[in-house]
N, C-alpha and C positions, 0 to 999 in steps of 0.2 A: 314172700319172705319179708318184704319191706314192712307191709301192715302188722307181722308178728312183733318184727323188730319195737314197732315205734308203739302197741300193743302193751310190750313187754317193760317200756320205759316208763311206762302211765302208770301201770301197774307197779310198777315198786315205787314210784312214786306216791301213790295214795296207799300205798302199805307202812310205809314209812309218817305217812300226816295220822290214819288210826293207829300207830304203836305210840306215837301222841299224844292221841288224845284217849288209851286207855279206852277205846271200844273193842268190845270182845270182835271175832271173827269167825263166822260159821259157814263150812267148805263143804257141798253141795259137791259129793261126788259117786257116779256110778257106771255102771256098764251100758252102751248104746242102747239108746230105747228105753231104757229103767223108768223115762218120767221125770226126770231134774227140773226140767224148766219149765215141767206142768208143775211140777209141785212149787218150785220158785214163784210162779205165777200168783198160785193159792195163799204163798205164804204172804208175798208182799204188792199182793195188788198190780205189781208190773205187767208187761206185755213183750214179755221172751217172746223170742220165734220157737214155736213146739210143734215138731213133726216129725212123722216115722219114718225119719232117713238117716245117716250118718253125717256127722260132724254140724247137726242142725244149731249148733251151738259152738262157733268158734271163739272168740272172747268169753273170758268169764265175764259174766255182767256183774253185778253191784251193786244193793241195796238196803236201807235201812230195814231193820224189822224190830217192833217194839211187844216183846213177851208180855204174859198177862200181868206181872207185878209192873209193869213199867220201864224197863231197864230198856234201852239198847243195844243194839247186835248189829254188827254188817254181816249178811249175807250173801255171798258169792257161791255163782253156776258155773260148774267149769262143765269145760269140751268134757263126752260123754268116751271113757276107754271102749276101744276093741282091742283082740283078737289079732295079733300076727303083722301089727304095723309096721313097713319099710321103714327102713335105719332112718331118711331123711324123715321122713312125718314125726317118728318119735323125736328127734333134736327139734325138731318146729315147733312139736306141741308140751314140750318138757315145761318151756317157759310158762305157757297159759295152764298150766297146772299146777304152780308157785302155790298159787293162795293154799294149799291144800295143807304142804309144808309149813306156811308159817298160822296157820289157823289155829283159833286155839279148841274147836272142834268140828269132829268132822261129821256129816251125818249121809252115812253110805247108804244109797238106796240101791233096791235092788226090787226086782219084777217079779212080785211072788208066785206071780199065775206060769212064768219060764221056769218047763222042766227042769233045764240045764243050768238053773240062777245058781247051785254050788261051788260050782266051775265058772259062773261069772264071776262070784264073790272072792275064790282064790286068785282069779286075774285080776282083778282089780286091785285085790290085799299087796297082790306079787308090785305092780305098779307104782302103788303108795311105796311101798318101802325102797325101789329104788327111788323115790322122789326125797324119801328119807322122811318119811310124813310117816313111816309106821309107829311111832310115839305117842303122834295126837289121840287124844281122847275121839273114842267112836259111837253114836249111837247108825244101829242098821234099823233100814226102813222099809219096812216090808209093804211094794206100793202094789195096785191096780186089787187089791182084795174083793172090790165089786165084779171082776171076771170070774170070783169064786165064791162068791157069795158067802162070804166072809164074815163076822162082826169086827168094829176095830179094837183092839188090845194092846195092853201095854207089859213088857217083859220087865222087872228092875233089878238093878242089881244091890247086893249086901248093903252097898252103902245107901242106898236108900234113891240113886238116880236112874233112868231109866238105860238101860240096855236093849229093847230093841221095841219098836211100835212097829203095829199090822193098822196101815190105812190105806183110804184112796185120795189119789191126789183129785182126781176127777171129779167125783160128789163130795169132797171135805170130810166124810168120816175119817176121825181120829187125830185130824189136823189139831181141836185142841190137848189130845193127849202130847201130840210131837212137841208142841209150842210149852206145855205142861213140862216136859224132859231134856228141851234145849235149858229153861230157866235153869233148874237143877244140875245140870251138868257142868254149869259154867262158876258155880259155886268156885272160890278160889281157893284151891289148896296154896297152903303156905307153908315156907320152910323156914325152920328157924334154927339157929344152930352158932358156933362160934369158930371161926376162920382164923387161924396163922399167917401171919406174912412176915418173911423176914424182911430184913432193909435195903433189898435191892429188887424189891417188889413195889416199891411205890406209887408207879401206874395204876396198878391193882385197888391198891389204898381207894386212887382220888377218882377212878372207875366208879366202887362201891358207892362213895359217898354221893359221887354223882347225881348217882339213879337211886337214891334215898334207901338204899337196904343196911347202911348201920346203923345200929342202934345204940352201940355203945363202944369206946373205945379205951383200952388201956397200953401203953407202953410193955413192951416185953424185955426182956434183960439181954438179947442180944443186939439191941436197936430197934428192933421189929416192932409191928405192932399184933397184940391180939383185939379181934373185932366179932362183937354181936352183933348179927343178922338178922334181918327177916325181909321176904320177899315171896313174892308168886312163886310156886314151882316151877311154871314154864320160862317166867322171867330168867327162875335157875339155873335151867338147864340149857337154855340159850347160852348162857354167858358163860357156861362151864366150856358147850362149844366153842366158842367164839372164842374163845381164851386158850384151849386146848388145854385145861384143867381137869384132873381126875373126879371119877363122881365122887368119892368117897371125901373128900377134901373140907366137909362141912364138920364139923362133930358136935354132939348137942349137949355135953355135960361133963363134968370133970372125970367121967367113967371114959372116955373117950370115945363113947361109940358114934357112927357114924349119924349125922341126923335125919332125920323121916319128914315127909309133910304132912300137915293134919291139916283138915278144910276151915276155913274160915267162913263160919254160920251166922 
């Protein structure tokens, strides 16, 4: 428990230096055995320990990966879910599954050649959402496709990013599709809209300004101010948590509807 603990302190700590510096976070998560840390391997050249046991991966590891346009991403392999874990394992391993929750995607694999991967896949989903990670944006990863001899594929969705790739982590087919669908999905939606505060909101005010999302400000007539925004969705909806702010609390025009985010291309 000591090794989690101190583990657990690194890790929000270097969670805390990429919210920073504005590196996206991509959370490497699946069911025992799925392939994570072979795929982690392929994707960034490291040397995870990959083997078919449980818990072959206790720390998430952590690594840079630079997509075909150039960009960067950190990369994080979390511990692989099972199936039916005693009370104390799951508080042990909640922490080393953080990255999962604050990522800003998540790329769920899963072992396409296991009969039983739909029932992996709702235990896993079940996990995330007590992690409070059922939010994050998902692409699913449908690995070991060379046990089925398979071609590798890309599924997309409406908006144009990819929703689920058929690779193997083993021989690299479809690794450049994945790396093709991470770039795309990290595209930043942004929200933009106009926020009330009255005058005993002030915190709020020097908050916003803080973390650079007004854009513009006017005096309101009860002391208050009203403020034009724009910001990350996820930045959003962080801070809407963190504040214990209603979602609707944004509105995006004198019509007063609530406002939406639209991606920034």
């Amino acid at each position: 428990m000591d090794r989690l603990d101190h583990v657990d302190q690194r890790r929000t700590m270097n969670r805390q230096n990429r919210i920073r510096a504005e590196i996206p976070t991509v959370a490497l998560v699946g069911y025992t055995n799925a392939g994570k840390s072979t795929l982690f391997n392929a994707l960034t050249q490291a040397d995870v320990y990959a083997e078919d046991k449980l818990f072959a991966t206790l720390d998430s590891t952590v690594r840079r990966l630079e997509l075909p346009e150039g960009r960067e991403v950190i990369m994080a392999d979390t511990v692989g879910f099972i199936r039916d874990l005693p009370h104390e394992l799951i508080a042990a391993f909640r922490s080393t599954l953080q990255e999962a929750r604050d990522a800003d995607l998540i790329l769920h694999l899963i072992d396409a050649s296991d009969p039983n991967r739909w029932q992996r896949v709702r235990q896993v989903n079940a996990v995330l959402k007590q992690l409070d990670a059922d939010r994050v944006p998902q692409i699913r990863v449908y690995n070991k496709i060379d046990r089925l001899e398979r071609e590798p594929r890309l599924t997309r969705q409406k908006q144009g990013g990819g929703r689920a790739v058929w690779l193997s982590a083993k021989t690299g087919e479809g690794l450049p599709m994945l790396l093709a669908s991470i770039g795309g999905r990290l595209q930043r939606a942004m929200v933009r809209g106009r926020m009330q505060l009255d005058p005993g909101q002030g915190r709020l005010r020097a908050l916003l300004f803080q973390i650079g999302a007004v854009k513009r400000e006017q005096p309101a007539d009860d002391g208050g101010w009203m403020l034009e925004l724009e910001m990350a969705e996820r930045d959003f909806q962080r801070f809407l948590k963190r504040e214990k702010l209603p979602a609707d609390i944004l509105r995006e025009g004198p019509d007063e509807k609530p406002a939406s985010a639209t991606l920034l291309r």
